[in-house]
C-alpha positions as CSV (number, residue, x, y, z in Angstrom):
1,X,34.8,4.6,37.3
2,X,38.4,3.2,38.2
3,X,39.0,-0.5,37.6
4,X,38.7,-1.4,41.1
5,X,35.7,0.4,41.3
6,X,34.5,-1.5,38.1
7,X,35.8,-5.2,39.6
8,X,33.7,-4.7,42.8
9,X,30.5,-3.7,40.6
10,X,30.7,-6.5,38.7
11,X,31.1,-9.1,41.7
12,X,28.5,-7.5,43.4
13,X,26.1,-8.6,40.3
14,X,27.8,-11.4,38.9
15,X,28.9,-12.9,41.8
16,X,31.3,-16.2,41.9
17,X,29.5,-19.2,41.7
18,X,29.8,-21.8,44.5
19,X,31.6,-24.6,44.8
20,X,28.7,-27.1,45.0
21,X,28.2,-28.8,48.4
22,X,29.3,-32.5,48.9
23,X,26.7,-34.6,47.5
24,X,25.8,-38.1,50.3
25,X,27.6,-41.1,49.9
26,X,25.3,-43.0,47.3
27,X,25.1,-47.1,48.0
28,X,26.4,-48.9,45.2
29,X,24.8,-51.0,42.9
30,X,24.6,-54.1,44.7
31,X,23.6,-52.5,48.1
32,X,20.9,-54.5,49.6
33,X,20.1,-52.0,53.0
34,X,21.4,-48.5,52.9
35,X,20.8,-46.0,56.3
36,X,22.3,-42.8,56.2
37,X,21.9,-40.7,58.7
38,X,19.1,-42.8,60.0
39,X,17.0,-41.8,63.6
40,X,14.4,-43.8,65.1
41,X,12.3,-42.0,67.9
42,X,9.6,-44.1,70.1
43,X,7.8,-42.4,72.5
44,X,9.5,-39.0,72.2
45,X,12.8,-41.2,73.3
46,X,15.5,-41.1,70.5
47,X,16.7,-44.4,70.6
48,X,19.3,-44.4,67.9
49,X,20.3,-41.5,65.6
50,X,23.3,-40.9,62.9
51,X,23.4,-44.4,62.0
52,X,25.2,-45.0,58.3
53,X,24.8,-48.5,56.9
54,X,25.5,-50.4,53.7
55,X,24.5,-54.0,53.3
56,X,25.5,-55.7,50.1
57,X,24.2,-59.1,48.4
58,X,24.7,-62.2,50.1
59,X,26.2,-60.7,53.9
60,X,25.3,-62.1,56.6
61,X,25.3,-59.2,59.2
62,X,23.9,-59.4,63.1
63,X,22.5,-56.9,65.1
64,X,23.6,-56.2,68.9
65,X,23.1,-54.8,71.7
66,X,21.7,-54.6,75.7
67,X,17.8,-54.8,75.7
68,X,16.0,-51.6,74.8
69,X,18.5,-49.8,72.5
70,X,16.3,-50.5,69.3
71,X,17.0,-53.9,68.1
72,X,13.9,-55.1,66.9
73,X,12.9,-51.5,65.9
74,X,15.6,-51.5,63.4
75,X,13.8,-54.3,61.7
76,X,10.5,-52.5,62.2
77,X,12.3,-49.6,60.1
78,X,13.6,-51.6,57.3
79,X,10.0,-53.1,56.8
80,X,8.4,-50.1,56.5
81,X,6.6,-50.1,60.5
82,X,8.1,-47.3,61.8
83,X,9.1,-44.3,60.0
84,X,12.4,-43.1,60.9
85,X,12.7,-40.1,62.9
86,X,15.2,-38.5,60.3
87,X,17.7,-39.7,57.6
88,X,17.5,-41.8,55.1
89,X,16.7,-45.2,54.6
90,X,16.1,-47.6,51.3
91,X,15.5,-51.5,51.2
92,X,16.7,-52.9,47.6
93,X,16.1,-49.3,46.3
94,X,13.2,-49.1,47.4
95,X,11.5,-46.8,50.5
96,X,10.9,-49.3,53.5
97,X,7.8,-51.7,53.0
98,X,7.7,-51.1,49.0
99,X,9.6,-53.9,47.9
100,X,7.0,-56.7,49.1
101,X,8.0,-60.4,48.3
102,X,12.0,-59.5,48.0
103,X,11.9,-59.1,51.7
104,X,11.2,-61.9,53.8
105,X,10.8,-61.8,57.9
106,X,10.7,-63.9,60.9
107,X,9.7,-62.5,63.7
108,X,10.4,-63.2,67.5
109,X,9.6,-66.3,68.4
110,X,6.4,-67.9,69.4
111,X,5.4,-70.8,70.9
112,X,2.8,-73.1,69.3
113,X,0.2,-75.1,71.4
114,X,1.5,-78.6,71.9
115,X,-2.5,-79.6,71.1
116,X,-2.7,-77.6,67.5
117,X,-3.0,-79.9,64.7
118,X,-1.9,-77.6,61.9
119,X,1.1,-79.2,59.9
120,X,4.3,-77.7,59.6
121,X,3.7,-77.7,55.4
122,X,0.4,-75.7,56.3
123,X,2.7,-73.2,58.1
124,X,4.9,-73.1,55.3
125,X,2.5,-72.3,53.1
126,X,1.0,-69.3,55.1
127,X,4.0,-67.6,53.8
128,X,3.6,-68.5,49.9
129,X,-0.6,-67.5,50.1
130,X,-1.3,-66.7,53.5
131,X,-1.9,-62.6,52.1
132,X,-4.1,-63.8,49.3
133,X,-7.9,-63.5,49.6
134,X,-11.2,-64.7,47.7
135,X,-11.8,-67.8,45.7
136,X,-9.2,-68.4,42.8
137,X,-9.9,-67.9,39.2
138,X,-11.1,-70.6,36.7
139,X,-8.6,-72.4,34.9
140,X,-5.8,-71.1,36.8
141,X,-5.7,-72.8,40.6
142,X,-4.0,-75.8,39.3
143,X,-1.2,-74.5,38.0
144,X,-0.6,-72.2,40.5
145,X,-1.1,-74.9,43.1
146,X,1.1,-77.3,41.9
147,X,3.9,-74.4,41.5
148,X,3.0,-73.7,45.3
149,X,3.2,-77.4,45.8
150,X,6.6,-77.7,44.4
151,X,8.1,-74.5,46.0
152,X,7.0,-75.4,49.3
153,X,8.2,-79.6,49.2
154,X,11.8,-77.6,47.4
155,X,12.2,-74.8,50.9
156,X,11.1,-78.0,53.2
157,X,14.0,-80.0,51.7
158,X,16.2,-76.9,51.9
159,X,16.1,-76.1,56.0
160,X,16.1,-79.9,56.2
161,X,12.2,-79.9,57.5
162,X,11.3,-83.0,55.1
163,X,11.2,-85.5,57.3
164,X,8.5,-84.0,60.0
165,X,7.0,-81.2,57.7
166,X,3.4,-83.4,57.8
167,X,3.6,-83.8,61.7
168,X,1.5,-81.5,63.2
169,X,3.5,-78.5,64.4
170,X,2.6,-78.6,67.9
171,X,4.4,-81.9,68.5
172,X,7.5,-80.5,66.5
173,X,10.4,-79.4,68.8
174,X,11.3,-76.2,69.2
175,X,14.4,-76.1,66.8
176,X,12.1,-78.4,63.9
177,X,9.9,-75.5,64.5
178,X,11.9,-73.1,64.1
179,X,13.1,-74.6,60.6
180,X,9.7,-74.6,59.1
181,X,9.4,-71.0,60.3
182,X,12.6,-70.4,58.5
183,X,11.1,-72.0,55.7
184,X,7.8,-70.0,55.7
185,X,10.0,-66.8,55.4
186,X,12.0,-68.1,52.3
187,X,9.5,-70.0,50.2
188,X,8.9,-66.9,48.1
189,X,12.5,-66.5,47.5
190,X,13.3,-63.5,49.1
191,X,16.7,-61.1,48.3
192,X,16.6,-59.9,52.2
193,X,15.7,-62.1,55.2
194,X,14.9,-59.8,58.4
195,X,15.6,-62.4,61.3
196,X,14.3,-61.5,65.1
197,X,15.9,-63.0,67.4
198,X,15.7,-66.8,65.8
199,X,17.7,-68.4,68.1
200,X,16.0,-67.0,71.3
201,X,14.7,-69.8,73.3
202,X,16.4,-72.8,72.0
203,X,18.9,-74.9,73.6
204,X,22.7,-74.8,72.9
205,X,22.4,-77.8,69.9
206,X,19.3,-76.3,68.6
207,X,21.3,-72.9,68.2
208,X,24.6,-74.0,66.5
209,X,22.4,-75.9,64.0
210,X,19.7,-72.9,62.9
211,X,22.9,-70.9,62.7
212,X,24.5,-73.1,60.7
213,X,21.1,-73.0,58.5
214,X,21.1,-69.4,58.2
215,X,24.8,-69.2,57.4
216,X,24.1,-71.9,54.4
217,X,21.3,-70.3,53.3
218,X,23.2,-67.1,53.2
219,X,26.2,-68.2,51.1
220,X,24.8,-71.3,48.8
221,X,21.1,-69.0,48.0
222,X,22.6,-65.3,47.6
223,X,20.4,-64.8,50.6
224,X,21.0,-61.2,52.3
225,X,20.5,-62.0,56.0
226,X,20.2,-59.2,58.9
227,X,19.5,-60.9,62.2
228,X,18.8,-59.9,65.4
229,X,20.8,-61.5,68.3
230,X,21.4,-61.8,72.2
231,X,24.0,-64.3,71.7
232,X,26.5,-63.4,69.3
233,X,28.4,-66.6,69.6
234,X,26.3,-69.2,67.3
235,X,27.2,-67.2,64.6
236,X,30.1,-65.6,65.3
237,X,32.3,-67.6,62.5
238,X,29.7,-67.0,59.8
239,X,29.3,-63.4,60.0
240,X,30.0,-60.6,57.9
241,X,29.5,-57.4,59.5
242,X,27.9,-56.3,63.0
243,X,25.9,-53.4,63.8
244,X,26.1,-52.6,68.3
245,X,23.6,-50.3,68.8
246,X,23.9,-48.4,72.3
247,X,22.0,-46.0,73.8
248,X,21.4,-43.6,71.1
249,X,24.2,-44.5,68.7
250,X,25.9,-47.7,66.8
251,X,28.9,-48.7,65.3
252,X,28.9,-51.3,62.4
253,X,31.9,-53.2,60.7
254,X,33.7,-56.4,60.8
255,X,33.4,-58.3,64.1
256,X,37.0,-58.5,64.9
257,X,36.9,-54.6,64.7
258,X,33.5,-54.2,66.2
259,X,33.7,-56.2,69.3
260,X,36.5,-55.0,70.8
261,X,37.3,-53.0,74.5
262,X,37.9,-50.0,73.2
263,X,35.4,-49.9,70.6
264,X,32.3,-50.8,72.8
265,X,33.7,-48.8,75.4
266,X,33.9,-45.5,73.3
267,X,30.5,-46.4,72.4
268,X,29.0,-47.3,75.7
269,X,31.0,-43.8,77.1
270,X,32.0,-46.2,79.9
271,X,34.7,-49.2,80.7
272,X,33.7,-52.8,78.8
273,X,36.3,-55.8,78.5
274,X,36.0,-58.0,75.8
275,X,37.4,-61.7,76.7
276,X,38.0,-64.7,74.6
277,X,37.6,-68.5,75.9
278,X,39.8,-71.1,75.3
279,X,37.1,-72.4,73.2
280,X,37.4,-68.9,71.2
281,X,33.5,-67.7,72.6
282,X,33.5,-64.0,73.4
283,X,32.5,-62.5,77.0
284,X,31.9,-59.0,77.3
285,X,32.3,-57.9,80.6
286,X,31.1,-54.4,82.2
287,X,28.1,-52.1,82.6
288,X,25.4,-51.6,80.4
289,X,24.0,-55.0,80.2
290,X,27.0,-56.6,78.4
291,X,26.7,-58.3,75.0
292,X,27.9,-61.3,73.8
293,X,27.9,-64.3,76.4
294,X,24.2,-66.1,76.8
295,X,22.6,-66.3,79.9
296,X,19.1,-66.5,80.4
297,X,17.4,-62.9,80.4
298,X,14.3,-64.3,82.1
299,X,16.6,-64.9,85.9
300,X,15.6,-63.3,89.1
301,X,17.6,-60.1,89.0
302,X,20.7,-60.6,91.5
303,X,20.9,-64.4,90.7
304,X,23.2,-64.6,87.6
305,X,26.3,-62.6,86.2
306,X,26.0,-60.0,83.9
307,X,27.8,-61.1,81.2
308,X,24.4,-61.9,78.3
309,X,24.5,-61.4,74.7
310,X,23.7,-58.1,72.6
């Protein structure tokens, strides 16, 4: 057998090997939220797909976008809800809904009867036992209730709750509410806190100051927070990161490069302007539903501009 003869025998059974292929980005270690690839499907209706994502400890990162792009199911995903579609998603290393008590959630906002009696410590406390069943062990309950005792007065005093926590939480107003349900979702000291929509329903004051909450909590407790917003506004200056989910895609980074006209109008696949006040607010002007001014969602259709937040 010639050489050449010989060479192509032995590639044929000793063949090359492979370069290997390209192995996925992995998050690093102090990667809170990690998507990669990530889908969500509802209804047979793909609402997002091919989103990558890495939240580190301690950002403060909003999520936008019209209504009905996903918003809320994003958080549904990261607690472990709703299963994503494809890709691959991990909360503090973990598969969604495995890492328990490091994840803390509030979700859209509800309204309390103005005749219920329960106090807004007793709602704080729902979020330290409200899981826990049966009668407690002998020899053990008062410990643990004064270490629930203590936790509970300490996250009070944090979201600045102390001084109508023991009013009943009907008669509380909508932002004092909102603190103590703030509260609720931090009293077990959570790494993540999965905000829906928290300042939804509250008037202009009431915003600035449960953003300015959030944003404290975020930087002074090593807090990871990923919130859910119409209005972008609030907490424009305290933000991190955005993620603008559209229909069927997203696009995540700093604000400044985020929310931008040519960004959200390669995203959108149609013209968007994004304006700035002379009071430095944003207004995002075009068609879909545009993203960062708020206007009340709730309006007779045709009575209203169309200029509303994410």
């Amino acid at each position: 057998m010639n050489p050449i003869a010989r060479a192509r025998e032995a590639a044929l059974h000793h063949p090359a090997p492979r370069s290997p292929a390209p192995a996925p980005a992995q998050p690093a270690a102090n990667t809170v939220v990690a998507l990669r690839g990530a889908a969500v499907r509802v209804g047979g209706r793909t609402l997002w797909s091919g989103v990558d994502l890495d939240v580190g400890a301690g950002e403060f990162v909003a999520v936008l976008g019209p209504n009905g792009v996903g918003k809320s199911t994003l958080v549904k995903v990261l607690l472990g809800v709703l299963a994503p579609a494809d890709g691959e998603v991990r909360v503090l290393g973990e598969r969604p809904g495995q890492a328990g008590q490091r994840v803390g959630y509030l979700p859209q906002r509800r309204s309390f009867d103005a005749s219920l009696r329960m106090r807004g410590t007793d709602i704080v406390r729902l979020g330290w036992d409200g899981d826990r069943w049966g009668v407690p062990l002998p020899g053990r309950s008062g410990a643990r209730r004064k270490a629930a005792g203590e936790r509970i007065a300490e996250v009070i005093e944090l979201v600045g709750a102390s001084a109508y926590a023991n009013r009943p939480i009907g008669q509380c107003s909508g932002g004092e509410q909102q603190r103590l349900l703030i509260a609720q979702a931090l009293v077990r000291r959570p790494e993540l806190l999965l905000l829906d929509e928290p300042l939804d329903s509250l008037d202009l004051p009431n915003q600035a100051a449960v953003a300015a909450l959030v944003g404290r909590i975020c930087r002074e407790e090593g807090v990871t927070v990923i919130m859910v917003a119409h209005d972008v506004n609030p907490i424009l200056a305290r933000l991190d990161r955005v993620v603008y989910l559209a229909e069927g895609g997203a696009v995540a980074g700093h604000p400044e490069q985020v929310i931008t006209s040519e960004t959200l109008s390669r995203l959108y696949g149609t013209p968007i302007e994004v304006l700035r006040t002379s009071d430095g607010r944003l207004v995002v002007v075009g068609q879909p539903e545009a993203p960062a001014l708020h206007t009340d969602r709730h309006a007779v259709p045709g009575q209203g501009g169309r200029s509303a937040a994410g």
